[in-house]
N, C-alpha and C positions, 0 to 999 in steps of 0.2 A: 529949726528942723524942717528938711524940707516933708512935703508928701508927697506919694507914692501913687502916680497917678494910676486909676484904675480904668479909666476908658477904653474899652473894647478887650480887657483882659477877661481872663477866666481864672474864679476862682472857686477851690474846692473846700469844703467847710464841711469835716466831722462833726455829729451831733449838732446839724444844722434845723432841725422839725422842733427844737423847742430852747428857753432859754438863754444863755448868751450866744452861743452858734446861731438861734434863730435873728438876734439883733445883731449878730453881726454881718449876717447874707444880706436882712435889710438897709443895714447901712453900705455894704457893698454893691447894690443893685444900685440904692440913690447916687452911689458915685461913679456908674457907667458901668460896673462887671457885669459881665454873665454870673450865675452860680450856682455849681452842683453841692447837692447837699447828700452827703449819707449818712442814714442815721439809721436805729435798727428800731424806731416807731412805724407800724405796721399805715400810719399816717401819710408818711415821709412826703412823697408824688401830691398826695394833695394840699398839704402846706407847699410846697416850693409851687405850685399852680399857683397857688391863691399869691405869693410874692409876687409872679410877674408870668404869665402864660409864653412870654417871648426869652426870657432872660434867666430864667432858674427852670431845674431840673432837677427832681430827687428821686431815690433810690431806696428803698430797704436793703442795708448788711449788716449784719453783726463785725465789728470793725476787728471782733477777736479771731477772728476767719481769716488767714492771709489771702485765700482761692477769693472768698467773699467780695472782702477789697477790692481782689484785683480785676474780677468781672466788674464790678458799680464803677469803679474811675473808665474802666473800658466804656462802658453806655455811656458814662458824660461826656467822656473826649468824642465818643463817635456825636452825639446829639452838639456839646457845645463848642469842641476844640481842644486842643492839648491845652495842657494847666500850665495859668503863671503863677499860681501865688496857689500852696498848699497851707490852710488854718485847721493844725489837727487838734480840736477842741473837744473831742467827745470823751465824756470824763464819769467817773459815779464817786460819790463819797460815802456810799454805804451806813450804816447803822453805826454810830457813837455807842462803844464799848472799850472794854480792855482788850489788849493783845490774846490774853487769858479766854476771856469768856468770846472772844469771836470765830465762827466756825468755821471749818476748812473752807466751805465752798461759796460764804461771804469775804473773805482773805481772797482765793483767787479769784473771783468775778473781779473784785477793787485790782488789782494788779495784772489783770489779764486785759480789762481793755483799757487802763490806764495806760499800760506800759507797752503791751504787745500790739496794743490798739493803734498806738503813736507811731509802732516803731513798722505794721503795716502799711500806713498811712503813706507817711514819710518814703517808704521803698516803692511803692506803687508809683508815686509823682513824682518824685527826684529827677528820675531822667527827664519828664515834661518840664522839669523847671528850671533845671540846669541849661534846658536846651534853650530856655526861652529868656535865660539871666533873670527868674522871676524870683522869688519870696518864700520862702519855708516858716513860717508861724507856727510854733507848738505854745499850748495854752501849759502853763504849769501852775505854781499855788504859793499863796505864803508859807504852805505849809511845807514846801520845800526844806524851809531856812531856820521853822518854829520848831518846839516842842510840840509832837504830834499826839500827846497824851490824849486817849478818849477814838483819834481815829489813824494808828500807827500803819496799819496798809496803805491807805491816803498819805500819809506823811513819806512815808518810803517810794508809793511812785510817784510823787510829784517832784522828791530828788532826783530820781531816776530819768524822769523825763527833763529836768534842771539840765544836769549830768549832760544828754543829748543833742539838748542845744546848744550847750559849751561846745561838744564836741564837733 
């Protein structure tokens, strides 16, 4: 397989201030990106500083906000360049429960930035990356594919987000 050289690209990375987003901008940085990160840790700016003061840029948005998104990729592109490679990782798996006992508005947080979060992401950069022949990366879950007994909102957006990149 080959790789996908990253030297002097830009890369945008949802839920990039903590977790696998955050090792993944650092692995991106070591391999030549730039990288903006948006995440909705009130942190964001000073994690992606401490990545690289030249080469990473982060933002606070709540990813479930299409307006949100689409200002924070505005400040990256203005700060580091339009996007070749869009990694919409930013994900929550909420409280392990039944379908039953879990409540309206733990249901939609898990599906609201899961699914709406992905699918702002994604509409925000598309034209950057199309234009640039670069890379759309959406993070999904085994939980796609499994029995999502214990956390079925998680189970249904990670299909959902499955779904999207098929598509």
């Amino acid at each position: 397989m080959n790789s996908y050289d990253l030297s002097g690209k830009v890369v945008l990375i949802t839920g990039g201030a903590s977790g696998l987003g955050h090792a993944t901008a650092k692995a991106c940085i070591a391999r030549g990106a730039s990288v903006g990160i948006i995440d909705s840790l009130p942190q964001t700016a000073a994690v992606a500083e401490a990545l690289s003061s030249s080469a990473s840029y982060g933002v606070t948005a709540d990813v479930r906000n299409r307006e949100a998104v689409g200002a924070a990729v505005d400040e990256i592109r203005t700060r580091l360049g339009a996007i070749d490679v869009t990694i919409a990782n930013a994900g929550v798996l909420g409280r392990s429960r039944t379908l039953r006992s879990t409540p309206d508005d733990a249901m939609d947080l898990v599906l609201d930035v899961n699914i709406r979060g992905v699918l702002n992401t994604v509409r925000a950069t598309m034209s950057d990356v199309m234009a640039k022949r670069g890379q759309l990366v959406i993070i999904s879950s085994v939980y796609a594919f499994l029995n999502g007994m214990g956390v079925v909102p998680y189970a249904m957006s990670k299909a959902a987000v499955e779904q999207l990149g098929r598509g």
